[in-house]
ROTI-393234 format. One record per residue: x, y, z of N, C-alpha, C, O in turn; residue in one letter; residue number from 1. Coordinates in steps of 0.1 Angstrom, whole numbers, plus 5000, padded with zeros to 4 digits. Example, Ala and Ser with C-alpha at 12.3 -4.5 7.8 and 13.67 -1.06 7.14 Angstrom:
nu|nv|nw|cau|cav|caw|cu|cv|cw|ou|ov|ow|res|n
5132|4943|5078|5123|4955|5078|5132|4967|5078|5142|4967|5085|a|1
5128|4978|5071|5137|4989|5071|5129|5000|5079|5134|5011|5080|s|2
This chain:
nu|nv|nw|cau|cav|caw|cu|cv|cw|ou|ov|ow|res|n
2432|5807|0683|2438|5814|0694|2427|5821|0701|2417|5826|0696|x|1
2430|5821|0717|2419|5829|0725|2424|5844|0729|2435|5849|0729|x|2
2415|5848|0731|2417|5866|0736|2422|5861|0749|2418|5849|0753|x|3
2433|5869|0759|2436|5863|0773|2420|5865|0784|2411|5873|0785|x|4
2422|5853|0791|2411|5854|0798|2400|5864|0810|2388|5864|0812|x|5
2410|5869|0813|2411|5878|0824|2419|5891|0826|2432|5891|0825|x|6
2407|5907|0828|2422|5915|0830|2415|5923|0840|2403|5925|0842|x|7
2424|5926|0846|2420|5930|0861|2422|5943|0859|2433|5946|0857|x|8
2412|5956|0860|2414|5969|0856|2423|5978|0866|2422|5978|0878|x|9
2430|5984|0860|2439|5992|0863|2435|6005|0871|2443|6012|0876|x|10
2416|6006|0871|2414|6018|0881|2411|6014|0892|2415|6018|0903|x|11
2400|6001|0890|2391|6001|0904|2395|5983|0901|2385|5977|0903|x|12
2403|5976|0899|2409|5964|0908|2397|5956|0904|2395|5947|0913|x|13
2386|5957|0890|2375|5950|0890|2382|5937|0882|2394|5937|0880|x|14
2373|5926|0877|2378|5913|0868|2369|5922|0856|2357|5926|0858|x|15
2378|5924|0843|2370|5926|0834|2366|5912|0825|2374|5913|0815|x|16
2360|5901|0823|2354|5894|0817|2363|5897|0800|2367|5908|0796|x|17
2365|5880|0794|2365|5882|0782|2358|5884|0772|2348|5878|0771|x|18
2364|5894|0763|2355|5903|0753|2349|5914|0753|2342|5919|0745|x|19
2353|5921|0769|2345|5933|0769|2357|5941|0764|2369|5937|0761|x|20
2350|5954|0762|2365|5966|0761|2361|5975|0771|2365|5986|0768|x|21
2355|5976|0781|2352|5985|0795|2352|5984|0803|2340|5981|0805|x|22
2355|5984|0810|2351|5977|0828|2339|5978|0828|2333|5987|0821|x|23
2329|5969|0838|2322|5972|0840|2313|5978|0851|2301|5980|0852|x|24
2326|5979|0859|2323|5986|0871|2324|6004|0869|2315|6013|0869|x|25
2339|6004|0866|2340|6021|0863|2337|6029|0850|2331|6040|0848|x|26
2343|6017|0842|2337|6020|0827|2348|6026|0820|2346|6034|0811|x|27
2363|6023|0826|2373|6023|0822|2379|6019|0809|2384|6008|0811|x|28
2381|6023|0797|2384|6014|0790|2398|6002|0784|2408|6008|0781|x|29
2398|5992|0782|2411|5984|0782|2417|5993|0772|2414|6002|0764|x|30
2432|5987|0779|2444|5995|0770|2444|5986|0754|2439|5975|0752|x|31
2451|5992|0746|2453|5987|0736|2455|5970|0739|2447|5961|0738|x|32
2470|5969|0744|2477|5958|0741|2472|5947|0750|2477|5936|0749|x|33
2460|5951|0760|2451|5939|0759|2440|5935|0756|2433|5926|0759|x|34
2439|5943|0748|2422|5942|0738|2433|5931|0725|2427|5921|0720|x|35
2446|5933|0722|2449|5926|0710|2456|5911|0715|2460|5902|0708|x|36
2456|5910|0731|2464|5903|0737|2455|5885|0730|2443|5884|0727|x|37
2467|5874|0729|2461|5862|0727|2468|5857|0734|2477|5862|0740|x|38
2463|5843|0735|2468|5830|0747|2478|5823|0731|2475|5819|0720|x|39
2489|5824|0736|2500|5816|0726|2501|5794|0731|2507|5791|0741|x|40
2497|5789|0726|2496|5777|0731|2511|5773|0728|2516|5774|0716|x|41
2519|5766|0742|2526|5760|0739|2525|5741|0730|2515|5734|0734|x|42
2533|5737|0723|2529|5726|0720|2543|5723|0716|2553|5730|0714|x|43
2541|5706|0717|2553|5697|0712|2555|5698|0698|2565|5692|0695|x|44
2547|5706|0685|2554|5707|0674|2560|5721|0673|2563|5724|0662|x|45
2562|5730|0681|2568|5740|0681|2580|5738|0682|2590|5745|0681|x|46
2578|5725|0684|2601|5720|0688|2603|5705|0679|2611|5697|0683|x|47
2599|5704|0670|2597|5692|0664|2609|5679|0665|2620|5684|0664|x|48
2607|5665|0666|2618|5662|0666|2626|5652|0654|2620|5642|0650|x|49
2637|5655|0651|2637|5645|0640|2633|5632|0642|2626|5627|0634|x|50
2636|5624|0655|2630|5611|0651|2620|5606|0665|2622|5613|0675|x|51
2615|5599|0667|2609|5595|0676|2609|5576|0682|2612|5568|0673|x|52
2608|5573|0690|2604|5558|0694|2594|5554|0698|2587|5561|0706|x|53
2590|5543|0696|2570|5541|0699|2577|5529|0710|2588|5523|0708|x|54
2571|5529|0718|2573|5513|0725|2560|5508|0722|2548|5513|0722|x|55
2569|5494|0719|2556|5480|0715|2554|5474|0721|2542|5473|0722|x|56
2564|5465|0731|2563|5459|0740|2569|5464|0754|2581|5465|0757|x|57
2561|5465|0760|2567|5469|0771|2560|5471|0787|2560|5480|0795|x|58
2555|5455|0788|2547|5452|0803|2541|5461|0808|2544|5465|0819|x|59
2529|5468|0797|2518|5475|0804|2522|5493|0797|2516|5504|0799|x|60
2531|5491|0790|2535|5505|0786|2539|5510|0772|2546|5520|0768|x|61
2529|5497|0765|2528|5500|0750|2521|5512|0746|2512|5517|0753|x|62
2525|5516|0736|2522|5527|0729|2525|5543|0730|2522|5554|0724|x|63
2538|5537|0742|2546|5555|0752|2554|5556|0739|2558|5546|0733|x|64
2556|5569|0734|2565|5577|0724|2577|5584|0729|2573|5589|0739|x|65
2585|5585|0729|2597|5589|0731|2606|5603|0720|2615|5600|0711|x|66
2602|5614|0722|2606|5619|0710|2620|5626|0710|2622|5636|0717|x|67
2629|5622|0703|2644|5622|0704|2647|5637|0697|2648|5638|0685|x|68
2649|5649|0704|2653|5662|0703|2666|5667|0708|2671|5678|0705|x|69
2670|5662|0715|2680|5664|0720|2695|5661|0710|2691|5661|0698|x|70
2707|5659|0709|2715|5656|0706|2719|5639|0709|2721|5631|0699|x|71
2719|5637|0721|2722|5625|0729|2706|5619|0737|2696|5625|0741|x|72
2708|5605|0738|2693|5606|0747|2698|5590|0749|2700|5581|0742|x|73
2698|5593|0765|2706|5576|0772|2692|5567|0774|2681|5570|0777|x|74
2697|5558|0773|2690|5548|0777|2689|5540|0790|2698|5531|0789|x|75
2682|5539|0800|2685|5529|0807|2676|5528|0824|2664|5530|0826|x|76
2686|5523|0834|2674|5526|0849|2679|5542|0854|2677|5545|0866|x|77
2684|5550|0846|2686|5567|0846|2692|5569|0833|2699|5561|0826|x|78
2686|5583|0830|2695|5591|0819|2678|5594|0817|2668|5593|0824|x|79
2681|5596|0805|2670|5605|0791|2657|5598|0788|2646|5603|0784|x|80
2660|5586|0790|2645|5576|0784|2652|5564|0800|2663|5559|0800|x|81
2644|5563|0807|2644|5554|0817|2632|5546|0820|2620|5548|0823|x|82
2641|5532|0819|2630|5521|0821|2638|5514|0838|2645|5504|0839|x|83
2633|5522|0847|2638|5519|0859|2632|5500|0866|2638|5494|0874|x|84
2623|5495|0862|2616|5481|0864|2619|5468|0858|2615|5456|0861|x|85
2631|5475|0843|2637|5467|0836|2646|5460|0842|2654|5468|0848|x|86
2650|5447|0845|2657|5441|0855|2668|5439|0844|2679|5444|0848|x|87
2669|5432|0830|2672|5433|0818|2681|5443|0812|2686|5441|0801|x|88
2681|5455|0818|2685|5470|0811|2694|5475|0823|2690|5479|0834|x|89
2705|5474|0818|2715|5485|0827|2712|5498|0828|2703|5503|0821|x|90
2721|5506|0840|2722|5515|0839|2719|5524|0828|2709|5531|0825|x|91
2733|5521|0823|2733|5535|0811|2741|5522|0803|2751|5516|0805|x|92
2726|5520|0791|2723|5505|0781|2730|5511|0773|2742|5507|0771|x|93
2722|5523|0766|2722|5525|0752|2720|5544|0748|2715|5551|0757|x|94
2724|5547|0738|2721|5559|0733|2720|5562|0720|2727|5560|0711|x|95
2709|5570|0722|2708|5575|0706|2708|5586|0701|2700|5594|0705|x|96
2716|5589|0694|2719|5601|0687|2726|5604|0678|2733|5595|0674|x|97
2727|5618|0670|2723|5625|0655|2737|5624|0650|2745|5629|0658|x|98
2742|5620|0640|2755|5621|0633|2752|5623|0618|2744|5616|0611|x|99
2761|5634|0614|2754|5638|0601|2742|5639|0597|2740|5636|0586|x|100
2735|5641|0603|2716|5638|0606|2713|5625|0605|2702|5624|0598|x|101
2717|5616|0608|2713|5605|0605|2713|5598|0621|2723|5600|0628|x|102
2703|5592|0626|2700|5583|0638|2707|5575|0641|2701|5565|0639|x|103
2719|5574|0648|2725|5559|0652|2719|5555|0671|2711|5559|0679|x|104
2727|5547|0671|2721|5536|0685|2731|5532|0687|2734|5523|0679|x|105
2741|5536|0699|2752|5530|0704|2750|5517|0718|2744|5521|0728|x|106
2753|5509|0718|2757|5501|0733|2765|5505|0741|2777|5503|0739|x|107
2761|5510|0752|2777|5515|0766|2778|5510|0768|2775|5512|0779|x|108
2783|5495|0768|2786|5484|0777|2781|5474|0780|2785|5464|0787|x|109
2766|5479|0774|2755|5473|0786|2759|5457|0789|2767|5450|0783|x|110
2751|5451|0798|2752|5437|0801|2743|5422|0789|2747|5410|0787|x|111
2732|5430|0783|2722|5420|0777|2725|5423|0763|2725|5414|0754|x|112
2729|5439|0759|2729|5440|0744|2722|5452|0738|2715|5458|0745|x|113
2724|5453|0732|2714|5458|0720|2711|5452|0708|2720|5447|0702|x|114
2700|5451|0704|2695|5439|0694|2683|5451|0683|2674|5458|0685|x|115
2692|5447|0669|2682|5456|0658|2677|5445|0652|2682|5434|0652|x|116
2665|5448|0646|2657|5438|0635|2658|5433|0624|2653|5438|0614|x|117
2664|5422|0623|2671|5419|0610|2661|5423|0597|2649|5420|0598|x|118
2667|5430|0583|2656|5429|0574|2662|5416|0564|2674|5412|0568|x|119
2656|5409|0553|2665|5400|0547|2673|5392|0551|2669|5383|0558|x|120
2683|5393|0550|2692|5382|0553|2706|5397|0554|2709|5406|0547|x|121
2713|5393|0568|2725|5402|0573|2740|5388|0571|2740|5375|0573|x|122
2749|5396|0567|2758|5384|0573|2761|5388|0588|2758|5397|0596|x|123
2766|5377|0588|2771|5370|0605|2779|5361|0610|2777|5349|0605|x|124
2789|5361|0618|2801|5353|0618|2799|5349|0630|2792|5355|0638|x|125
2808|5337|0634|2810|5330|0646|2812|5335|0657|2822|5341|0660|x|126
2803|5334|0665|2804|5351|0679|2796|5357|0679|2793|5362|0690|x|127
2788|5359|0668|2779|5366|0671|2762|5361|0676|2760|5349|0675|x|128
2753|5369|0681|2743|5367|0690|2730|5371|0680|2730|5379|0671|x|129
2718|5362|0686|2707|5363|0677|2697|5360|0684|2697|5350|0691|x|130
2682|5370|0682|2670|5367|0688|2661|5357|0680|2661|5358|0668|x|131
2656|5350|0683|2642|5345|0675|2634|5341|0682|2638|5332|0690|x|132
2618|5346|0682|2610|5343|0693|2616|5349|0710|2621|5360|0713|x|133
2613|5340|0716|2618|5339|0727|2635|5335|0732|2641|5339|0742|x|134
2639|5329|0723|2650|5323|0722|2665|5332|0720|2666|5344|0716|x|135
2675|5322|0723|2683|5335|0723|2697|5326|0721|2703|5319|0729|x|136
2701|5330|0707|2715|5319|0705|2727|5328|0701|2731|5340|0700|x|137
2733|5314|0700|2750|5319|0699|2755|5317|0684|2744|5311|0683|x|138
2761|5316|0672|2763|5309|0663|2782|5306|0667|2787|5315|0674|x|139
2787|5298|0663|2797|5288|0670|2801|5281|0656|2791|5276|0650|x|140
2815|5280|0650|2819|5275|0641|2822|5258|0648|2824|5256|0660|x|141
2822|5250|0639|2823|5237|0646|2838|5234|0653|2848|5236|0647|x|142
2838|5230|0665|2853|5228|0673|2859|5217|0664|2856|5211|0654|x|143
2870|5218|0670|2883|5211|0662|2883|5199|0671|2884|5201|0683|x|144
2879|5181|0663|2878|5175|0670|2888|5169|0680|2900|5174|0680|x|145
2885|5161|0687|2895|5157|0701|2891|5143|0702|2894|5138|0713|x|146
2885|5136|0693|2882|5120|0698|2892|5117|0692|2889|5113|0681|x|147
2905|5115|0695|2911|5104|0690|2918|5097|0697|2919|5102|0708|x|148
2925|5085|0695|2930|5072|0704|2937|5080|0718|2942|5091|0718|x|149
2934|5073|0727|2939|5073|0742|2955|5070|0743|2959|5060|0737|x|150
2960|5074|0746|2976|5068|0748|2975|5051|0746|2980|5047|0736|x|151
2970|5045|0751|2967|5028|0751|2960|5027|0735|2958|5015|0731|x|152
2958|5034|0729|2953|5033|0715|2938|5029|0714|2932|5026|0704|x|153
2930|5030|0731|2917|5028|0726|2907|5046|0720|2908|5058|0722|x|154
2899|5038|0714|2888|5050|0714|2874|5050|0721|2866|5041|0723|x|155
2875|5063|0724|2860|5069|0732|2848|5064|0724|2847|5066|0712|x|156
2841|5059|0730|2827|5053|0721|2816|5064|0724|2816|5069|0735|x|157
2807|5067|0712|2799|5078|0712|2789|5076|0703|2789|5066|0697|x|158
2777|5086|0699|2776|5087|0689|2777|5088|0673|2787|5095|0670|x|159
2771|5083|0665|2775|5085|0653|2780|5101|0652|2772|5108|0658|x|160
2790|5106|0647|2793|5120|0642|2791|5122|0626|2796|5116|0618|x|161
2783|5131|0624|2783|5140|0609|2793|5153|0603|2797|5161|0611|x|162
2794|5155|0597|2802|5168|0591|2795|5174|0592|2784|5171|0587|x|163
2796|5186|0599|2787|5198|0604|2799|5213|0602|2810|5214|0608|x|164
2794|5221|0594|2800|5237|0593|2797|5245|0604|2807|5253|0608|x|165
2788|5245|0609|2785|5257|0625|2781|5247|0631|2780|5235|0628|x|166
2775|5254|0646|2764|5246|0651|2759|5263|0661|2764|5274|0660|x|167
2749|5258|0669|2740|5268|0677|2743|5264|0688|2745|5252|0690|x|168
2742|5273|0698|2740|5273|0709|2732|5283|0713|2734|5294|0710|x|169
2719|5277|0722|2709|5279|0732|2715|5288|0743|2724|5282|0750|x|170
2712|5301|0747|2721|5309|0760|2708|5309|0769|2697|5313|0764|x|171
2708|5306|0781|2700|5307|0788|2698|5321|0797|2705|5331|0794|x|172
2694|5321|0802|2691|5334|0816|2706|5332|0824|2709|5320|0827|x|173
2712|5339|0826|2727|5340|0833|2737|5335|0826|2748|5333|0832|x|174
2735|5331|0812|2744|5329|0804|2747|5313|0802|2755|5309|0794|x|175
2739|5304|0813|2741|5295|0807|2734|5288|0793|2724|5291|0786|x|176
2744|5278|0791|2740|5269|0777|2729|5259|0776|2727|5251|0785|x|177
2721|5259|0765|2711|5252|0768|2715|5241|0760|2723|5233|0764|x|178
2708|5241|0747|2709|5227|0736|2716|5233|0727|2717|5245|0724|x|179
2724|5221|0724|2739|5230|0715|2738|5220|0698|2741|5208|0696|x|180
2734|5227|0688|2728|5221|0676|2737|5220|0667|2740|5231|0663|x|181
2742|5211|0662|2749|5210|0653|2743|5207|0635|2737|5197|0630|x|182
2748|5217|0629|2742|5218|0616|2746|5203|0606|2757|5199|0605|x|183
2734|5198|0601|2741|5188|0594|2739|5187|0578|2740|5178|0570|x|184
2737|5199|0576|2744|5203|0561|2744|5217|0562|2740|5220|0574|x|185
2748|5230|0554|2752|5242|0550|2741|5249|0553|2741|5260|0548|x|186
2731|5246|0562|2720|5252|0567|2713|5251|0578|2719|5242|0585|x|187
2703|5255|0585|2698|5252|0594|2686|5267|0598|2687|5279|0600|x|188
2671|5254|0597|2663|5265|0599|2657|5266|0611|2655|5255|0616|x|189
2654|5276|0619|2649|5277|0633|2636|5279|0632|2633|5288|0624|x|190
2627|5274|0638|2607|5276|0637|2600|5269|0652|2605|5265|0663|x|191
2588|5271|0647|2576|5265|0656|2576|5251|0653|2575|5242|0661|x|192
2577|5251|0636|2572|5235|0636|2578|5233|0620|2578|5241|0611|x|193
2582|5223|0619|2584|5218|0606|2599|5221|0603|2603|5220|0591|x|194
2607|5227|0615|2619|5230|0607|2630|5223|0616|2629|5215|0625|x|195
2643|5229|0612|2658|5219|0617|2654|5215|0631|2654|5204|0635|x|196
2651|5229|0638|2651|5233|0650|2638|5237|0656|2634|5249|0653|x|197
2632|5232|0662|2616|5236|0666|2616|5239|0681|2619|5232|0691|x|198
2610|5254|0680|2599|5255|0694|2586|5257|0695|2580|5267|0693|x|199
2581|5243|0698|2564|5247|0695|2563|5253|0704|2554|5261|0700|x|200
2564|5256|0718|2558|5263|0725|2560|5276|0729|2555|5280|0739|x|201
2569|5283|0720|2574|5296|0720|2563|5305|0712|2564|5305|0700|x|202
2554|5313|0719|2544|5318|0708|2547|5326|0701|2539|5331|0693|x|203
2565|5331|0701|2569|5346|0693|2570|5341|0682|2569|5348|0672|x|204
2573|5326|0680|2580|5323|0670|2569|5315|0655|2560|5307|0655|x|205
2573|5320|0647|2570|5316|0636|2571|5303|0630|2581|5297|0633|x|206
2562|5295|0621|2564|5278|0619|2578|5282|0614|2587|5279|0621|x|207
2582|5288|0602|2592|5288|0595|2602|5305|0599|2605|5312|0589|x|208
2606|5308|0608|2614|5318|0616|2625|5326|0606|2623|5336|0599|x|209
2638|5316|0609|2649|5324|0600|2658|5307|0604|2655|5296|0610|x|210
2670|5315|0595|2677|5305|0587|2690|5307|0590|2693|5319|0590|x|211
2702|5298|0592|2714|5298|0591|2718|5293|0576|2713|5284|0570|x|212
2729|5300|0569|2735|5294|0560|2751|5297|0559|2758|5307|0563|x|213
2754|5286|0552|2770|5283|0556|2780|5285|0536|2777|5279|0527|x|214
2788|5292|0536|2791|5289|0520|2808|5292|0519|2814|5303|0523|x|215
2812|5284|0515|2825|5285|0519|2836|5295|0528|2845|5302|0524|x|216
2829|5292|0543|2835|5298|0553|2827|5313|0559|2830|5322|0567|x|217
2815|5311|0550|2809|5330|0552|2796|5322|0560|2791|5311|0561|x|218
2794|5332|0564|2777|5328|0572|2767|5344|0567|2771|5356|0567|x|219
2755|5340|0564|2745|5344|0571|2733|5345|0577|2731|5335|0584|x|220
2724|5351|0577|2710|5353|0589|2703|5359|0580|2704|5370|0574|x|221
2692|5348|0578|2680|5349|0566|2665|5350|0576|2661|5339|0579|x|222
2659|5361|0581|2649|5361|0582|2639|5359|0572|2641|5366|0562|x|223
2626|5348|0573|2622|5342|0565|2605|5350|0566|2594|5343|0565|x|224
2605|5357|0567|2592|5368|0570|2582|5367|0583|2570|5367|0584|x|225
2595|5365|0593|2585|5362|0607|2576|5372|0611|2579|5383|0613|x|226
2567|5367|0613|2558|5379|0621|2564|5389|0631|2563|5401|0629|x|227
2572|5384|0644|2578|5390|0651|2592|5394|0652|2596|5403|0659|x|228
2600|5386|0641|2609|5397|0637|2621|5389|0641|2622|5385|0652|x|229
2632|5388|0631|2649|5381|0640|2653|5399|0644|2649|5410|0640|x|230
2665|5392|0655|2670|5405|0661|2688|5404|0663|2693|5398|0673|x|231
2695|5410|0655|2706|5406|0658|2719|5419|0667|2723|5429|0662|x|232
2723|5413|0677|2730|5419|0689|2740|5429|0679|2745|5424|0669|x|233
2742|5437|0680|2750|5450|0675|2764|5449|0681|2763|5447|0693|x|234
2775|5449|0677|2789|5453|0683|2793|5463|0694|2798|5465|0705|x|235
2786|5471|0679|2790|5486|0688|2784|5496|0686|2784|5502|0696|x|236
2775|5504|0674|2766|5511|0667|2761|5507|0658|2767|5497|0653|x|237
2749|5513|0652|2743|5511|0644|2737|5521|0632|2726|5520|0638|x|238
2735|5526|0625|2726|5536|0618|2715|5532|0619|2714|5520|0622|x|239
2699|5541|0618|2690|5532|0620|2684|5540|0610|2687|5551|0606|x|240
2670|5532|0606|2663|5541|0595|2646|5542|0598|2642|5535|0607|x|241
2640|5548|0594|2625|5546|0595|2623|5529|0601|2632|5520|0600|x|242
2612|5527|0607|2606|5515|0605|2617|5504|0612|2616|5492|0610|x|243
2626|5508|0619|2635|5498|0624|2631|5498|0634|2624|5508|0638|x|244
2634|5480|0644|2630|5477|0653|2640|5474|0664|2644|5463|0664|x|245
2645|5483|0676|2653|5476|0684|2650|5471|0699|2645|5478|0707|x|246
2654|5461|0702|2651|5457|0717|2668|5461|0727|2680|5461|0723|x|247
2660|5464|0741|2666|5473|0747|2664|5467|0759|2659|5476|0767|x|248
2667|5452|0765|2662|5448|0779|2652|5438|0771|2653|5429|0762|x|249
2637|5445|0780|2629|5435|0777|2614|5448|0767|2601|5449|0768|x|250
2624|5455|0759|2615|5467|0757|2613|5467|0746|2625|5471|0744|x|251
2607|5465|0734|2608|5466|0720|2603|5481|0717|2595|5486|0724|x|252
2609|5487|0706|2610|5500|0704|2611|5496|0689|2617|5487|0683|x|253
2599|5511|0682|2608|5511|0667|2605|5525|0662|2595|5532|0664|x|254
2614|5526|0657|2621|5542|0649|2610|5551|0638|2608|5547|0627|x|255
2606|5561|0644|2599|5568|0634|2610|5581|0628|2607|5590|0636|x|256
2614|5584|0624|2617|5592|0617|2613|5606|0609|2611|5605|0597|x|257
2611|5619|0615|2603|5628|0609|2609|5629|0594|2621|5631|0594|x|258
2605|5629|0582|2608|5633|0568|2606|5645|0567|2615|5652|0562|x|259
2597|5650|0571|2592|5665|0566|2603|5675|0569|2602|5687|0567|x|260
């Protein structure tokens, strides 16, 4: 702590310098309570917050912290934490805030999602949405087929068909469909290279990514220790804990948590 810097004497209007106790013009001497006076520094741990957000990715604006003190703290191109350049990020995306002390992450509506970091393997059912790499799918239980005889009794000529439990679908930018995969046994792995489904030229993505698995009628989402992480779209909230990872547009964010 500093002595205050400056005190302007009370007879003759001089600057007394810090550390004197006299003027040195009149030779006045300071009152008590600014000879004991200190500079109180305000600081951001005087308000501490339980949890905080680091951004990771975020076109030029990695490493900004976000520290969640408030009650509520919106997300979006206005409110509490705004990413107004996000073309990706609604209005008002997302919010985070304290219930029973514990951190959750709601979706308002938004248009693209909210997406948390899968750890292990989550279950997951038909409908629901999933990051990997760059990519961005659908999981889809297999339709109820329709090839059968024509009123005249002929049949549609096609490819060979397999028994397949799900299949994938590729969502593009405005929602359309890209390559639509059908699983041809109770599994299906997504990668760079070597696996069901390959993107070599996706650099997020991992040789060996994550995994679909099918077991009588249950599904789930096996991340297989990607570097970059599966991400799977939230309903509606979430709890979140230390060390969790969520994307928000095109913003990756992950959760620090004060313990102390």
């Amino acid at each position: 702590m500093e002595q205050a810097r400056h005190y302007v004497c009370r007879s003759c209007s001089s600057i007394v310098p810090t550390g004197h106790k006299f003027c040195g013009r009149c030779g006045t001497a300071l009152p008590p309570e600014i000879l004991n006076a200190q500079t109180l520094f305000f600081g951001d741990m005087q308000n501490p917050a339980k949890a905080k957000l680091i951004l990771i990715r975020g076109e030029g604006m990695e490493g900004l912290s976000f520290h969640l003190k408030a009650e509520q703290h919106i997300v979006g191109r206005s409110g509490q934490l705004v990413f107004p350049d996000d073309l990706f990020v609604s209005p008002k995306h997302a919010n985070f805030f304290y219930r029973d002390g514990k951190l959750v992450v709601r979706d308002e509506g938004s248009h693209n999602g909210v997406f948390v970091r899968v750890r292990g393997t989550v279950d997951i059912v038909p409908g629901d949405v999933f990051l990997a790499g760059e990519q961005l799918f659908k999981l889809e239980a297999t339709p109820r087929a329709t090839d059968g005889q024509d009123p005249d009794g002929t049949y549609f000529y096609s490819s060979p068909k397999h028994p397949s439990p799900f299949r994938l679908l590729q969502v593009f930018q405005g929602g359309a469909v890209g390559m639509i995969v059908c699983a041809r046994g109770n599994s299906l792995q997504i990668g760079r290279e070597g696996s069901d489904l390959n993107f070599p030229v996706d650099l997020y993505m991992s040789g060996a990514h994550c995994r679909i698995d099918e077991s009588a009628g249950k599904f789930t989402l096996t991340d297989l220790s990607s570097r970059n992480g599966t991400y799977i779209r939230i309903k509606a909230e979430r709890e979140l804990g230390h060390g969790d990872y969520v994307f928000i547009g095109r913003k990756l964010l992950r959760v620090e948590l004060n313990t102390n």
